[in-house]
N, CA and C of each residue as an Amber inpcrd file, in Angstrom:
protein
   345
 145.3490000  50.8850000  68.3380000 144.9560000  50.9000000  66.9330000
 143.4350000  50.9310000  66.8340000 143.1390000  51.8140000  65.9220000
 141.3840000  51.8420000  65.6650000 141.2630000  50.8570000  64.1340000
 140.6450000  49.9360000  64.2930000 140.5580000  48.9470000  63.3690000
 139.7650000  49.6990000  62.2220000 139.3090000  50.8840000  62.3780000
 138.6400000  51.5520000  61.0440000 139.3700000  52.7180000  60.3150000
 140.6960000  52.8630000  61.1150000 141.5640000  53.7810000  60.9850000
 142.3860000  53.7330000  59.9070000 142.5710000  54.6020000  58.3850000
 143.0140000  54.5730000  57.3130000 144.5090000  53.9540000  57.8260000
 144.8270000  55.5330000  58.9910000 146.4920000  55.3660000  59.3480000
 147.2490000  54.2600000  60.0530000 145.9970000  53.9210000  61.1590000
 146.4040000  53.2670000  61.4960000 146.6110000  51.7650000  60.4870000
 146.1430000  51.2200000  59.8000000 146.4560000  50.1710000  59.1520000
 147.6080000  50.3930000  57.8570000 148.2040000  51.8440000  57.7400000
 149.1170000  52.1670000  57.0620000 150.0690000  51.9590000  58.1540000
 150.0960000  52.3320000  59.2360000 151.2780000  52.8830000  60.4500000
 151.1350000  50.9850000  60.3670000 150.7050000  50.0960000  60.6380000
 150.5890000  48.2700000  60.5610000 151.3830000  47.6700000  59.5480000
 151.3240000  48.3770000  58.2070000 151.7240000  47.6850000  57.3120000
 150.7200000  46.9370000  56.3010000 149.3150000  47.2220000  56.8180000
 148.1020000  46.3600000  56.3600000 147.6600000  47.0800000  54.7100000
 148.3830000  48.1260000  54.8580000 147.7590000  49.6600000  53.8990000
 149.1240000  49.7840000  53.0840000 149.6810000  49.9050000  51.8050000
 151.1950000  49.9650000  51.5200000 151.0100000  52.1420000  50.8020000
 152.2890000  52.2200000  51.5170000 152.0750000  53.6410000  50.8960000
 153.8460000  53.8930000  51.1380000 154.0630000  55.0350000  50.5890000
 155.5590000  54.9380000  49.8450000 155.9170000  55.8000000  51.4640000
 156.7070000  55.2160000  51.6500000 157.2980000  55.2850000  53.2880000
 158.9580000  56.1850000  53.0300000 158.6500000  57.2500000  53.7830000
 160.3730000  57.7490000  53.8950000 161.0820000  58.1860000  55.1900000
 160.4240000  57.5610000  56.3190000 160.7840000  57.5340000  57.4950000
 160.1690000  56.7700000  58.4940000 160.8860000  56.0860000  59.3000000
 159.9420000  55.1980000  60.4990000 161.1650000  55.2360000  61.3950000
 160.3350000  55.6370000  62.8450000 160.9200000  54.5740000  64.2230000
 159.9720000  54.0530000  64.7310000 160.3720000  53.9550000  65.7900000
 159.2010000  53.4520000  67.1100000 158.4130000  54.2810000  67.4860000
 158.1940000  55.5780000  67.1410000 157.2790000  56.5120000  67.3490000
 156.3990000  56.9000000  65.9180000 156.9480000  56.9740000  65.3300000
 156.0300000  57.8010000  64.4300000 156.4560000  56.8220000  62.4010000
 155.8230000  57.3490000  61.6020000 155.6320000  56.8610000  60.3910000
 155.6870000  58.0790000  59.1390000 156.5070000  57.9240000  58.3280000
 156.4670000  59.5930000  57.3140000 156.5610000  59.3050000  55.8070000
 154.8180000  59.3360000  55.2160000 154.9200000  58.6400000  54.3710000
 154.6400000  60.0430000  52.7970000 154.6900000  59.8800000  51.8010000
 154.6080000  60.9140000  50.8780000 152.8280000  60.8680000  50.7930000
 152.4400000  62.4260000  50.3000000 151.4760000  62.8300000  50.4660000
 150.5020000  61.9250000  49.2320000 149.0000000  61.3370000  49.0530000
 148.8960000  61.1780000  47.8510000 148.3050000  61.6420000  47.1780000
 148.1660000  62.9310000  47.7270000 147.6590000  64.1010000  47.1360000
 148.2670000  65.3910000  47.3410000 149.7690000  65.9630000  46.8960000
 150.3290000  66.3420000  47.2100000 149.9100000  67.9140000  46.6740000
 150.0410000  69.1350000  47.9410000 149.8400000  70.0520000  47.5830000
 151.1640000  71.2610000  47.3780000 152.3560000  70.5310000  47.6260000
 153.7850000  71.0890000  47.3090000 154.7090000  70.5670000  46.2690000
 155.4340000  70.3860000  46.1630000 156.6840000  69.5670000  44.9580000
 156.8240000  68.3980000  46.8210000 157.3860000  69.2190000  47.7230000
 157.4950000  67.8140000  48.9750000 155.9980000  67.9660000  49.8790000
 155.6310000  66.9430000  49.9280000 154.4810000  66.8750000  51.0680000
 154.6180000  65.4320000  51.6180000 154.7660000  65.4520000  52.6620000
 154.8970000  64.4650000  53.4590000 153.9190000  64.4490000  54.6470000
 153.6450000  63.3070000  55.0690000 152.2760000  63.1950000  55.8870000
 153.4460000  62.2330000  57.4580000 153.4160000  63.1260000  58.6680000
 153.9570000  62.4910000  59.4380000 153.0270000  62.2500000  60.7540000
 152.9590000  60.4460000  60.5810000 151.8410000  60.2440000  61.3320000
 152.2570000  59.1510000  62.6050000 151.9530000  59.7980000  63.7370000
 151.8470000  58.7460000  64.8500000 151.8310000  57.2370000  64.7200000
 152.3880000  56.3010000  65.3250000 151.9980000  55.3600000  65.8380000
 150.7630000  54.7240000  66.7240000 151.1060000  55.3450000  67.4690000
 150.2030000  55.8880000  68.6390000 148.5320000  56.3740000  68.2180000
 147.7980000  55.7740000  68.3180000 146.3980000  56.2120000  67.4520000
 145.6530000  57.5800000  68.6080000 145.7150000  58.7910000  67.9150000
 145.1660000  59.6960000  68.5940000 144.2530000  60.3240000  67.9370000
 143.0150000  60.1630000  68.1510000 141.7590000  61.0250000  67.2190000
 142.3230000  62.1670000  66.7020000 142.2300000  63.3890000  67.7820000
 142.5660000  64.6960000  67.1030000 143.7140000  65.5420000  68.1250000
 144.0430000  66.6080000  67.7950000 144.8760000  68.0560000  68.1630000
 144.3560000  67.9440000  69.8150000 143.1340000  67.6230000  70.2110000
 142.4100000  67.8250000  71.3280000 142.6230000  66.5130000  71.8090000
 142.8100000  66.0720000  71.3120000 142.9450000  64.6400000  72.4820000
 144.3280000  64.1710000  73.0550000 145.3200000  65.0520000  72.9120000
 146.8300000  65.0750000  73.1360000 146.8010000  65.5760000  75.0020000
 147.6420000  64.5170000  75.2930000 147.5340000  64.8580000  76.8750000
 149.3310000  65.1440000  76.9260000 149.2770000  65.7480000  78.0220000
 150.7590000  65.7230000  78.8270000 151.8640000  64.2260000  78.6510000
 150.9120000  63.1200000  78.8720000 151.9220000  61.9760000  78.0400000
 152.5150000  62.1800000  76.6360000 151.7130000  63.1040000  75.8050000
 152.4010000  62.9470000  74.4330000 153.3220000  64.3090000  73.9260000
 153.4290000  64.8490000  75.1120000 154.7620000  65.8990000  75.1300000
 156.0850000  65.5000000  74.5620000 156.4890000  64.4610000  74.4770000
 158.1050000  63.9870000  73.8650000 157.5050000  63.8150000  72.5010000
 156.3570000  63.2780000  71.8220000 155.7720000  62.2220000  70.7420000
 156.0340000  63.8240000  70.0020000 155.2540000  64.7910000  70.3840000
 154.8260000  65.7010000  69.3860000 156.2110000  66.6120000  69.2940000
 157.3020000  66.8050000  70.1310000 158.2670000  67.3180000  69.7360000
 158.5140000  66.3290000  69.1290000 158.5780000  64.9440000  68.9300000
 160.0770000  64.1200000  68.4260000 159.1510000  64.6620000  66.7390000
 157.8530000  64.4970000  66.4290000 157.8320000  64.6950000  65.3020000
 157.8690000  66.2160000  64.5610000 158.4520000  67.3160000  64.8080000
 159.2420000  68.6940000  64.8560000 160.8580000  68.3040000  64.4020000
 161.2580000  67.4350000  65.4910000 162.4520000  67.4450000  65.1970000
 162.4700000  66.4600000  63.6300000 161.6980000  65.6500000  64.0670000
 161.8940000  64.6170000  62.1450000 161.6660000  65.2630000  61.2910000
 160.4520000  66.0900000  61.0240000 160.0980000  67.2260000  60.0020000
 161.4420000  67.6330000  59.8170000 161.5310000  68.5670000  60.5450000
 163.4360000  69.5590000  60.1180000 164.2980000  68.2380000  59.4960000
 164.3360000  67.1740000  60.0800000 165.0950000  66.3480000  59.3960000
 165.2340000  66.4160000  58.0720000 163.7690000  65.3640000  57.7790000
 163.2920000  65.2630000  56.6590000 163.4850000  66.7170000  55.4750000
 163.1390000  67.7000000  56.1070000 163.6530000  68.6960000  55.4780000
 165.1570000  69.1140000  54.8580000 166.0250000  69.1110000  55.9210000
 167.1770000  69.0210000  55.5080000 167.5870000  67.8570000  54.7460000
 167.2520000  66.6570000  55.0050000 167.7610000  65.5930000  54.0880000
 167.3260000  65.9360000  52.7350000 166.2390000  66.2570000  52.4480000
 165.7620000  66.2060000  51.1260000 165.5860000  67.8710000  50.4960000
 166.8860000  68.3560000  51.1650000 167.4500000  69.5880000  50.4290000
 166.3200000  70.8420000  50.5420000 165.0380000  71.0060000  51.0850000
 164.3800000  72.3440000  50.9220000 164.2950000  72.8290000  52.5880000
 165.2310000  72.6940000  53.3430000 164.8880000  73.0760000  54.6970000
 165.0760000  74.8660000  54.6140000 166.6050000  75.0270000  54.1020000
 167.2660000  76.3490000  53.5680000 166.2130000  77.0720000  53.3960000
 165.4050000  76.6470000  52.2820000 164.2520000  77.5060000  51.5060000
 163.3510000  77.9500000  52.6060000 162.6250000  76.9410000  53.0470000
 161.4570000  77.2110000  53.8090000 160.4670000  75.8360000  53.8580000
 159.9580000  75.9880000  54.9510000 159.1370000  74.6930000  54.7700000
 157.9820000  75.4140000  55.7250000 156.7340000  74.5160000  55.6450000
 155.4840000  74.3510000  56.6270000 154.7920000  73.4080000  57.2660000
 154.8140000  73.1310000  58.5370000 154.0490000  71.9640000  59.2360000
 153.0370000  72.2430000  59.5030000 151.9650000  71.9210000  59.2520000
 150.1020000  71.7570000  59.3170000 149.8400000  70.6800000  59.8420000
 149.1690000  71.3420000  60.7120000 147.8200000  70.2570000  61.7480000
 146.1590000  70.5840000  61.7440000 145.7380000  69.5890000  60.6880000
 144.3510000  70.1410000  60.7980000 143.5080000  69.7610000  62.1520000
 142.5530000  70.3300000  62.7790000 142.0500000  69.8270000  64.0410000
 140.1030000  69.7200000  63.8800000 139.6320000  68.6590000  63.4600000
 138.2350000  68.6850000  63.2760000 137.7320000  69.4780000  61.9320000
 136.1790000  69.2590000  61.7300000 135.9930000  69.4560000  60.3710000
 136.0800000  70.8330000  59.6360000 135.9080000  71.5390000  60.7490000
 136.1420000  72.9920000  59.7870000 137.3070000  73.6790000  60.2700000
 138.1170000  72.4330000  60.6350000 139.7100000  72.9130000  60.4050000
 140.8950000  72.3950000  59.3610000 139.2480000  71.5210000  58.7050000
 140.3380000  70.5530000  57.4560000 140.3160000  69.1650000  57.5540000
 140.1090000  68.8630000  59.2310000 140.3770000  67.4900000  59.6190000
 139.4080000  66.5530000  58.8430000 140.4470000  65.5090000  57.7560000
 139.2580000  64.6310000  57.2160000 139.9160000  63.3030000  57.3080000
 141.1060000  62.9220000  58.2890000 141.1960000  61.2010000  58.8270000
 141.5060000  61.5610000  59.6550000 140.8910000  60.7390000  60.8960000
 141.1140000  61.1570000  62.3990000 141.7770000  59.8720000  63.0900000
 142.8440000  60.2290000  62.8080000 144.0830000  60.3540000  63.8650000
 144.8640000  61.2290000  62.9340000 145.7050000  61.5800000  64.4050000
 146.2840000  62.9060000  64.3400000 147.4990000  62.5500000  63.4580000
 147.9500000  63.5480000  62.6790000 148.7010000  63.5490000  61.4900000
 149.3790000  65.2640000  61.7230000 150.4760000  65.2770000  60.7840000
 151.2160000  66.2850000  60.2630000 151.7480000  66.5730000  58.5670000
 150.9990000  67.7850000  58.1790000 152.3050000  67.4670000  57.1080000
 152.9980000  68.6000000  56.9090000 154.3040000  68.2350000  55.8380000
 154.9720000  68.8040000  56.0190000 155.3030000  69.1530000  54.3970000
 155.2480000  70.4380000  54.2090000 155.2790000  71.2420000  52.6220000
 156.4930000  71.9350000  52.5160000 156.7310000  71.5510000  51.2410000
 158.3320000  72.6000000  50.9940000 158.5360000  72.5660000  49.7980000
 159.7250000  73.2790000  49.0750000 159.8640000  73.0540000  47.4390000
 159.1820000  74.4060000  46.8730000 158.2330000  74.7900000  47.3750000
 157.9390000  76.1540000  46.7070000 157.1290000  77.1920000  47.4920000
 157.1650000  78.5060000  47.0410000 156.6910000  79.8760000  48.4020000
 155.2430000  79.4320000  48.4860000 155.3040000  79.4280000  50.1520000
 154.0790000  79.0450000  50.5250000 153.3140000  80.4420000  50.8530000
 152.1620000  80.4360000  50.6040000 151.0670000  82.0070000  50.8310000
 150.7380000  81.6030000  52.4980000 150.5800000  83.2430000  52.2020000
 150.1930000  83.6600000  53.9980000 148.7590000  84.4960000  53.8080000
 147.4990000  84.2130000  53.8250000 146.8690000  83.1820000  54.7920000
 146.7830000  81.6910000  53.7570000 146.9680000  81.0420000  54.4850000
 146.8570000  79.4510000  53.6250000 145.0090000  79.3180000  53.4820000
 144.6090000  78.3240000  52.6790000 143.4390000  78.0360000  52.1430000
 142.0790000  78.4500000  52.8640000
């Protein structure tokens, strides 16, 4: 845990934010700034700065959160449609809380090139 870390003191419990998935790996909480009808923010346990700091240990971590996305998708009815998982990586890739995060957009046609 990085004691200055937004997520991490959300992924603690120290931070309250509207939660719609947890195990022992990971945390999937609604966006609070949502840029879909669903946006969900699926974030590690595990405190990892960025996209680049992912080693060969976190090979199971980053599929298991793929497979929850599709979950989450199908549970909450827009998988059918279409959905999108985004990873921003550093500042002029978007990245603005560092640890590594996912989210996940659905509910309406997403544009190709994104922002």
């Amino acid at each position: 845990m990085s004691n200055n870390c937004i997520f991490c003191k959300i992924v603690a419990g120290e931070i309250p934010a509207r939660l719609v998935y947890q195990d022992q790996h990971l945390v999937v909480i609604e966006d609070i700034n949502p840029q879909a009808p669903y946006h969900y923010l699926l974030v590690p346990r595990k405190h990892i700065r960025t996209t680049l700091d992912l080693t060969t240990a976190d090979n199971e971590l980053i599929g298991h959160v793929f497979q929850i996305a599709g979950k989450i998708a199908h549970d909450m009815g827009f998988a059918e449609d279409g959905f999108r998982i985004v990873n921003n990586c550093n500042d002029a890739g978007g990245q603005t809380v560092w640890h590594i995060h996912f989210h996940l957009l659905g509910g309406r046609d997403l544009t190709w090139p994104p922002g």
